[in-house]
C-alpha positions in Angstrom: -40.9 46.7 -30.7 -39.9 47.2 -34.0 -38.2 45.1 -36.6 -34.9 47.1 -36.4 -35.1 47.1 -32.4 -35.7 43.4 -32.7 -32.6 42.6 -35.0 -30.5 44.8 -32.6 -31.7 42.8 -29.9 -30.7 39.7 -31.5 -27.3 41.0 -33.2 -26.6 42.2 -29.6 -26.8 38.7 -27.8 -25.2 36.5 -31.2 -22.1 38.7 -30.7 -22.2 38.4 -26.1 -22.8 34.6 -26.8 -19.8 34.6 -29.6 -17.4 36.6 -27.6 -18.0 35.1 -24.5 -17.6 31.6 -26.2 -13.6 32.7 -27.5 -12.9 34.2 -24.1 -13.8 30.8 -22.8 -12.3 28.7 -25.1 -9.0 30.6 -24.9 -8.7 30.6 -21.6 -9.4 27.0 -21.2 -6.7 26.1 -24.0 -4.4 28.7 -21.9 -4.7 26.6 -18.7 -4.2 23.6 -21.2 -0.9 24.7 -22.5 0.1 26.2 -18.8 -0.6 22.2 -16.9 1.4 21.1 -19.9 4.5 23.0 -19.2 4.3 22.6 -15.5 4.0 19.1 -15.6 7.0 19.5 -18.6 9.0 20.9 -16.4 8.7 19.0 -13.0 9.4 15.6 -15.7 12.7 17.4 -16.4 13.3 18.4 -12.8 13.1 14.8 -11.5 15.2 13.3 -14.6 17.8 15.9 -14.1 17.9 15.5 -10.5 20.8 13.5 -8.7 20.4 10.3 -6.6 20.3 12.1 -3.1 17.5 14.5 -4.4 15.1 11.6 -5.8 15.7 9.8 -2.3 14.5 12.8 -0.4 11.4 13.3 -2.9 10.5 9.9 -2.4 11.0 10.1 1.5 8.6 13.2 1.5 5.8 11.2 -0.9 5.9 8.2 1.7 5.7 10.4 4.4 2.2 11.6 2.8 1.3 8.0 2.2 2.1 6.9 5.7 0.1 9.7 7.2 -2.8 9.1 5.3 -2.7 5.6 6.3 -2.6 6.1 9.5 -5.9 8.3 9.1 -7.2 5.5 6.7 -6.6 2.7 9.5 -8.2 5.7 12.3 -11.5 5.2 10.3 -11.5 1.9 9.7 -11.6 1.6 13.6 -13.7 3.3 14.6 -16.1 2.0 12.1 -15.3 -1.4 13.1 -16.3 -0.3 16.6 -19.2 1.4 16.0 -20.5 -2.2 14.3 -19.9 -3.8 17.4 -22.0 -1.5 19.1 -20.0 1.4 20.3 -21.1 4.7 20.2 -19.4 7.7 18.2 -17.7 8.8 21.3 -17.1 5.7 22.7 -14.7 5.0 19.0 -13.3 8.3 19.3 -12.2 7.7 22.8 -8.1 8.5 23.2 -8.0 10.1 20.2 -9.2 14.0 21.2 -7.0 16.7 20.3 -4.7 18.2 22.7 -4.0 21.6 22.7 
Protein backbone atom coordinates (compact mmCIF):
# COMPACT_ATOMS: atom_id res chain seq x y z
CA UNK A 1 0.00 0.00 0.00
CA UNK A 2 1.29 3.24 -0.62
CA UNK A 3 1.77 6.30 1.33
CA UNK A 4 -1.11 8.21 -0.43
CA UNK A 5 -3.42 4.97 -0.14
CA UNK A 6 -2.51 4.92 3.41
CA UNK A 7 -3.38 8.60 4.33
CA UNK A 8 -6.66 8.05 2.32
CA UNK A 9 -7.32 5.23 4.44
CA UNK A 10 -6.77 7.19 7.55
CA UNK A 11 -8.49 10.59 6.29
CA UNK A 12 -11.40 8.24 5.41
CA UNK A 13 -12.04 6.78 8.93
CA UNK A 14 -11.01 10.45 11.07
CA UNK A 15 -13.86 11.96 9.11
CA UNK A 16 -16.64 8.42 9.63
CA UNK A 17 -15.39 8.60 13.33
CA UNK A 18 -15.99 12.59 13.36
CA UNK A 19 -19.20 12.60 11.63
CA UNK A 20 -20.63 9.81 13.27
CA UNK A 21 -19.58 11.45 16.68
CA UNK A 22 -21.91 14.90 15.75
CA UNK A 23 -24.75 12.69 14.49
CA UNK A 24 -24.64 11.20 17.88
CA UNK A 25 -24.16 13.96 19.89
CA UNK A 26 -26.98 15.87 18.26
CA UNK A 27 -29.22 13.47 18.43
CA UNK A 28 -28.69 12.78 22.03
CA UNK A 29 -28.90 16.65 22.97
CA UNK A 30 -32.21 16.42 20.55
CA UNK A 31 -33.83 13.87 22.86
CA UNK A 32 -32.40 16.09 25.72
CA UNK A 33 -34.21 19.23 24.78
CA UNK A 34 -37.46 16.90 23.54
CA UNK A 35 -37.74 15.07 27.58
CA UNK A 36 -37.34 18.70 28.65
CA UNK A 37 -40.27 20.07 26.96
CA UNK A 38 -42.45 17.08 27.62
CA UNK A 39 -41.87 16.95 31.08
CA UNK A 40 -42.31 21.20 30.68
CA UNK A 41 -45.39 20.73 29.51
CA UNK A 42 -47.12 17.95 31.61
CA UNK A 43 -45.67 20.56 34.81
CA UNK A 44 -47.95 23.15 33.18
CA UNK A 45 -50.75 20.75 32.47
CA UNK A 46 -51.12 19.63 36.10
CA UNK A 47 -50.70 23.34 37.50
CA UNK A 48 -53.24 24.60 35.10
CA UNK A 49 -55.51 21.81 35.76
CA UNK A 50 -58.70 22.29 38.06
CA UNK A 51 -59.43 20.45 41.37
CA UNK A 52 -61.79 17.68 39.78
CA UNK A 53 -58.96 16.85 37.10
CA UNK A 54 -55.95 16.52 39.72
CA UNK A 55 -58.47 14.20 41.83
CA UNK A 56 -59.02 11.93 38.89
CA UNK A 57 -55.04 11.90 38.00
CA UNK A 58 -54.41 10.98 41.36
CA UNK A 59 -57.29 8.29 41.43
CA UNK A 60 -55.70 6.71 38.20
CA UNK A 61 -51.81 6.84 39.88
CA UNK A 62 -53.34 4.90 43.11
CA UNK A 63 -55.04 2.62 41.07
CA UNK A 64 -51.45 1.69 39.54
CA UNK A 65 -50.06 1.57 43.03
CA UNK A 66 -52.82 -0.55 44.39
CA UNK A 67 -52.43 -3.02 41.60
CA UNK A 68 -48.94 -3.39 41.85
CA UNK A 69 -49.34 -4.03 45.46
CA UNK A 70 -51.47 -6.48 45.13
CA UNK A 71 -48.88 -8.26 42.77
CA UNK A 72 -46.11 -7.29 45.30
CA UNK A 73 -48.14 -9.00 48.31
CA UNK A 74 -48.88 -12.24 45.32
CA UNK A 75 -45.00 -12.71 45.52
CA UNK A 76 -44.41 -12.27 48.79
CA UNK A 77 -46.78 -15.33 49.37
CA UNK A 78 -45.87 -17.41 47.53
CA UNK A 79 -42.34 -17.06 48.55
CA UNK A 80 -43.26 -17.25 52.06
CA UNK A 81 -44.86 -20.62 51.12
CA UNK A 82 -42.34 -22.02 49.20
CA UNK A 83 -39.96 -21.40 52.61
CA UNK A 84 -42.25 -23.46 54.45
CA UNK A 85 -41.86 -26.11 52.11
CA UNK A 86 -44.48 -25.85 49.42
CA UNK A 87 -43.79 -26.51 46.06
CA UNK A 88 -44.17 -23.86 43.08
CA UNK A 89 -47.48 -25.21 42.30
CA UNK A 90 -48.57 -25.92 45.49
CA UNK A 91 -48.00 -21.49 46.09
CA UNK A 92 -49.56 -20.88 42.85
CA UNK A 93 -52.59 -22.90 43.80
CA UNK A 94 -56.05 -20.61 43.25
CA UNK A 95 -54.37 -18.28 41.47
CA UNK A 96 -54.38 -19.82 37.59
CA UNK A 97 -55.82 -17.74 35.01
CA UNK A 98 -59.21 -18.16 33.74
CA UNK A 99 -59.99 -17.78 30.39
Amino acid sequence: MSASAQQQKIRRIVWTAAIASVTATGAWYGAGLKTKSELKQIAEKRHEATPTEKIAQLEEQRGGLVAKRLGLEKKIRELEMRAQGATREESMQGQERRR
